[in-house]
N, C-alpha and C positions, 0 to 999 in steps of 0.2 A: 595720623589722619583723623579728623572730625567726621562728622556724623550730620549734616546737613538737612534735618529734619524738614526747611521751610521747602528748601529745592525739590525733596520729594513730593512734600504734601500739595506743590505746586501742580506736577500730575496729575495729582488725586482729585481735583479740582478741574481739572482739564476733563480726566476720564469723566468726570459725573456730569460735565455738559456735553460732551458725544454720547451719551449714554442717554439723555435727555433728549438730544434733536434725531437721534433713533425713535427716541419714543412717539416723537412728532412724525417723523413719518412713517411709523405705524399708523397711528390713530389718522395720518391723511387717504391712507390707503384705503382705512374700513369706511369712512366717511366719503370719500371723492374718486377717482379712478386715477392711478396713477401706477404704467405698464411695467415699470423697470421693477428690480427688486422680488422676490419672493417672500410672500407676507410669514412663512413659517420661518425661514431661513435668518429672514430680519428678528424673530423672535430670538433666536437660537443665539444668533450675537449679540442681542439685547441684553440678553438674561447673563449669558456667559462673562462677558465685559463688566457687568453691570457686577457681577462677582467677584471677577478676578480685576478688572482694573480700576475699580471704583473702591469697592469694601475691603476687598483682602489685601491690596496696595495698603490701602489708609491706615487698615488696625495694624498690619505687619510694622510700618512705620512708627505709629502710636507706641505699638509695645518696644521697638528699638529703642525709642527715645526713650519709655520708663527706664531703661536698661543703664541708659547715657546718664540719669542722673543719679544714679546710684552708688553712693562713695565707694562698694566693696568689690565694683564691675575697674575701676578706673584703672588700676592697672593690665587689661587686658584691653584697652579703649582700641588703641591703634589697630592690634591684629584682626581685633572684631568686628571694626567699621568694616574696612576692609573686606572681609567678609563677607558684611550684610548687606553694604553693597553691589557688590557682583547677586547677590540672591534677588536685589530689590529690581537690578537690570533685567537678569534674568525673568524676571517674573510679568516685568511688564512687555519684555519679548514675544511672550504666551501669550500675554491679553491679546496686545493688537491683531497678533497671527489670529486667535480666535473671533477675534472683531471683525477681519478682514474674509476669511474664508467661512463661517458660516455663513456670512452676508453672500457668501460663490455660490455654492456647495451643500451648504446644511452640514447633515452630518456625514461627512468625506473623508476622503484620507489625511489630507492636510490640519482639517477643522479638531479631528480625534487626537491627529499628531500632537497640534502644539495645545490640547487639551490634557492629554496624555503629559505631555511637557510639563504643564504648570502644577501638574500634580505632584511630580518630584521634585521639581523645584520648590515646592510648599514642605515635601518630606525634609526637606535640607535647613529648612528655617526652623521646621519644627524641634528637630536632634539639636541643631546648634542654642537656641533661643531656650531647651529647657535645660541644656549641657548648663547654659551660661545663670540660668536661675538659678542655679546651687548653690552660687555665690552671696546672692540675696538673704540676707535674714530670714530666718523661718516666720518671723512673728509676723511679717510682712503679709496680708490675707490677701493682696493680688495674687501671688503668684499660684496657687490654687485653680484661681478663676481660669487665669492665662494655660495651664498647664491643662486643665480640663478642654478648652476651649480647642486647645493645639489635636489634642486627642478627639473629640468630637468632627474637627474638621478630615481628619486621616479616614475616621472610621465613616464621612457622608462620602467618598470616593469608592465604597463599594457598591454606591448605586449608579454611579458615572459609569466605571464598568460593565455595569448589566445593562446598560443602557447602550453603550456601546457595541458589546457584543451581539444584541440584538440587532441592532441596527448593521453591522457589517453582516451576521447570518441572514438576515431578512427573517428571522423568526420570531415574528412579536405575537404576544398574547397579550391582551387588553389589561386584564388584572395585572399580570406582573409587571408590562409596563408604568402603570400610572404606582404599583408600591412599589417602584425604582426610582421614579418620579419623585415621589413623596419624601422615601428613605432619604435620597439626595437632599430636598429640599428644608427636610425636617432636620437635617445634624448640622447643616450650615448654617438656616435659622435661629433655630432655636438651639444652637449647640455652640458653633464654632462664634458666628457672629453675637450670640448674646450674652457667653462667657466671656468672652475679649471685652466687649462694653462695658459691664459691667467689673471686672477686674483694671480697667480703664478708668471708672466711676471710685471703684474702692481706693485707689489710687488719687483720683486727683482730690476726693474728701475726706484723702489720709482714717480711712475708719480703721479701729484698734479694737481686736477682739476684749483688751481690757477695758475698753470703755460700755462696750455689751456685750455678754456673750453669744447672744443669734444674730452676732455680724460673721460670727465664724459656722453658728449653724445654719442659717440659710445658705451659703454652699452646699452642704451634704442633701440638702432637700431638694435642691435642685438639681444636682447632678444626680442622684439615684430616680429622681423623679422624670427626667430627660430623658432616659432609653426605652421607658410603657408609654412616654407620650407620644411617639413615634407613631404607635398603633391609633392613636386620634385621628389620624391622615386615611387609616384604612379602616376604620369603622363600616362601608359598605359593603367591607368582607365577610365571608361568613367565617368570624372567629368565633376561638371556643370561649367559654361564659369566664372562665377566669379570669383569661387575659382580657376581656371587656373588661370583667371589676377591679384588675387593678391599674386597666386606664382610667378608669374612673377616679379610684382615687388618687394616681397622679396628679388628675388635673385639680382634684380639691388641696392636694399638697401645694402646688405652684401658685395656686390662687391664694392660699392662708399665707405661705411666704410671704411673696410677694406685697401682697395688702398691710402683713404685719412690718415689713423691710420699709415701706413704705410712710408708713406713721413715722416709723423709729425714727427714719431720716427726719421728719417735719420738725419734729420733738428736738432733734440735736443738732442738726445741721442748718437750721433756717437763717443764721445769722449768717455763718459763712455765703450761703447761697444767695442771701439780699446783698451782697459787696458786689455782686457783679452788674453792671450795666440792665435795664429793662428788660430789652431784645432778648438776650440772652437768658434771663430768669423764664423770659414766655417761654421761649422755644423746650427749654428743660420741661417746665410744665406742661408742656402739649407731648413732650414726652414721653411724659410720667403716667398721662393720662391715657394716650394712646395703648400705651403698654397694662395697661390697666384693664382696658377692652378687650384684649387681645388674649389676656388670663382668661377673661368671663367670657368669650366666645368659646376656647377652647371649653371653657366646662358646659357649654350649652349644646357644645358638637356631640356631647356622649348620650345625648336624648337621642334614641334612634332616627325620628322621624322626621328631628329638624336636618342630624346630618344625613341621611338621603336626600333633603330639601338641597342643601347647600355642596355637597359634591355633585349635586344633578344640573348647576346652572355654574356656569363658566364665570360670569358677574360676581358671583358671591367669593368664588375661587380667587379671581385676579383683586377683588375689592379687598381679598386677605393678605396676601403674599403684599400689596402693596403698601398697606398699614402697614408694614412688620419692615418692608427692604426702604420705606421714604418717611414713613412718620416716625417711626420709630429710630431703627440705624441709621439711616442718613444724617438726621436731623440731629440726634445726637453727636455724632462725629464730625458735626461743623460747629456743635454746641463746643464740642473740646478742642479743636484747631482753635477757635479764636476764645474761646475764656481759659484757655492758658497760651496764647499770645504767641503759639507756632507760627502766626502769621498776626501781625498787628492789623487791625480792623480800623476803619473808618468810617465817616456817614455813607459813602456808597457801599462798600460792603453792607455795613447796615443793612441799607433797603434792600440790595441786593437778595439779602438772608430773608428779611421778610418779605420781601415778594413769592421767595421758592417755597417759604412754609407757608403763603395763601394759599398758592395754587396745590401745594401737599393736600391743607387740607379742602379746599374745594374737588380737588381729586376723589377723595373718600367720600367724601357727600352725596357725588354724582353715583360714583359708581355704586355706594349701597342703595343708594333710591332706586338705581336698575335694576340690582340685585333681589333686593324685596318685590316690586314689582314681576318680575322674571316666575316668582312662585304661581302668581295668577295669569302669567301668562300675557301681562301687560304693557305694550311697548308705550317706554317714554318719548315722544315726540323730540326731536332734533336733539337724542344725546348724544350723537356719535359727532355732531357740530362742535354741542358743550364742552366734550371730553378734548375734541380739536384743540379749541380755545384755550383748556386750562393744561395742554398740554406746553401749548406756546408761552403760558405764564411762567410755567414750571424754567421753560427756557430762559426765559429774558431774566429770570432772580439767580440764577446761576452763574447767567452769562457774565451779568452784572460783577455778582460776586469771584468768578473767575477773574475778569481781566484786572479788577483793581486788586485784587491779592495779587495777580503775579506782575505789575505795571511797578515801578519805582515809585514813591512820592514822600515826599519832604511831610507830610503830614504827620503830627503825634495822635496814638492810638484815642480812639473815642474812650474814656474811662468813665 
């Protein structure tokens, strides 16, 4: 049995446009009246979906397929597809249950069920996917990434949990909900999701700890650095003064990383990176860039007074999480479906791509200009229209990009 990489990430491509015309109406709800639907409930499967059957579908797949071309997995090919596929069925089972019934219910018995579901099902992929690492070359520095990532994702499931349990006792506390919230959102982010990327990254620019040695030490710096950055998210708390200072320097660890990992690339990798088509070299840069912000926000959040500022206004909150889940991993993970050619692109795809990264980044634009404003208290005239609008953009570059990735065509790849 094969391993059908394009079939699945056909999906994956699916879920991120219902994931998208949720998002639209949402943003029609808050802008225009419209009675059906529960505006939190719709959140709930937004986010949920937007986790499990957009990103965790696509890296799941991603890192299958590292597995597939790996000469030292090939004798275990058949029983593992096999396998992987029942986990990859399985998991998109979860999605849509959780797509369909928080959009009921909220958080109910069903919505927790197949929540609850996807969570062992995720246990299942993780035992088998690092079982089958072993096989892998050690010198190989994805497998690190991917194994850290596997483990970051396990350990954000104990804010699901508390989350849940809350919500079936009716016993919520403010605080502990929103660093349940957080905890959750912090080990999938910055954890599950950006270790996989990245060991995705190390992978597809084949990097060799013998070609530099801080291709091997920024792992360490970032996974040690990963479990005090967690406490960024609750800086409103009254913690004790240590654990502020060594979120602090977390965040100056991630930032010098990242900034030094970043050069290295430019210095040794720019030739490789110029072989690929325009489209494709932007989107990686709007990548690099965003994620860039994203370091120097987190070290500007350890100022007391800005993060009181920004955990107090909801704008700055959603204008975060969305750089992080559309500029950043999204974007990258259509950077990698089509520059390594899981799905052959063409001029519609093209536009397709650059249409959804305008509207990305007119997304971020909008929403920090609210965000800033929001400090003084300032409403922007017609942004709940704007957001409308770039919501609908968001759709039509997706849509785009959906149906000619999964449409047949005699077309050869745009190169």
């Amino acid at each position: 049995m094969k391993f059908n990489s394009k079939f699945w990430l056909k999906f994956s491509l699916i879920n991120l446009l219902i994931v998208a015309l949720i998002g639209v109406l949402m943003r029609y709800k808050i802008g225009f009246e419209f009675p059906f639907f529960d505006q939190k409930h719709l959140q709930h499967s937004h986010s949920h979906f937007a986790f499990s059957g957009w990103i965790s579908h696509t890296l799941m797949v991603l890192m299958i397929s590292f597995l597939v071309k790996k000469e030292a997995w090939r004798d275990t090919l058949d029983k593992s597809c096999k396998k992987y596929n029942a986990i990859l069925v399985a998991n998109l089972i979860c999605a849509y249950g959780m797509l369909i019934f928080f959009c009921i219910e909220g958080y109910g018995f069903f919505s927790i069920l197949f929540s609850t579901a996807s969570i062992l099902v995720f246990c299942f992929f993780a035992y088998y996917f690092i079982k089958d690492l072993k096989l892998i070359p050690a010198d190989d520095l994805s497998k690190n990434w991917f194994k850290a990532a596997l483990f970051f994702a396990i350990l954000s499931s104990l804010g699901t949990f508390a989350l849940a349990y809350m919500m079936i006792t009716k016993n919520i506390h403010q605080e502990e909900y929103l660093a349940s919230i957080y905890f959750y959102l912090h080990f999938q982010y910055n954890g599950w999701f950006f270790f996989a990327c990245m060991g995705l990254l190390f992978s597809f620019l084949n990097l060799k700890a013998s070609e530099n040695p801080f291709y091997a030490t920024v792992f360490k710096l970032f996974f040690f650095s990963c479990i005090p950055a967690y406490f960024l998210s609750t800086l409103w708390w009254d913690l004790p003064i240590w654990i502020y200072v060594v979120t602090v320097i977390a965040s100056f660890i991630q930032v010098y990383s990242w900034l030094r990992f970043l050069i290295l690339l430019v210095k040794t990798k720019q030739e490789l990176i110029d072989n690929h088509p325009f489209f494709l070299r932007y989107i990686l840069l709007f990548v690099g860039f965003s994620l860039s912000v994203k370091f120097l926000l987190q070290l500007g959040s350890t100022i007391p007074a800005l993060s009181q500022l920004a955990f107090g206004f909801r704008p700055i909150v959603i204008a975060y999480l969305h750089l992080v889940l559309l500029a950043i991993i999204s974007l990258f993970l259509l950077f990698y479906i089509y520059a390594n050619h899981f799905i052959h692109f063409n001029k519609q795809i093209k536009i397709g791509v650059i249409i959804f990264s305008i509207g990305v980044l007119l997304n971020e634009i909008i929403l920090a200009i609210q965000g800033i404003a929001s400090f003084s208290y300032t409403v922007i005239p017609h942004v709940n229209g704007m957001l409308f609008g770039i919501a609908i953009i968001l759709v039509t570059g997706i849509g785009i990009t959906s149906i000619y990735s999964i449409k047949k065509n005699k077309n050869s790849p745009l190169l």
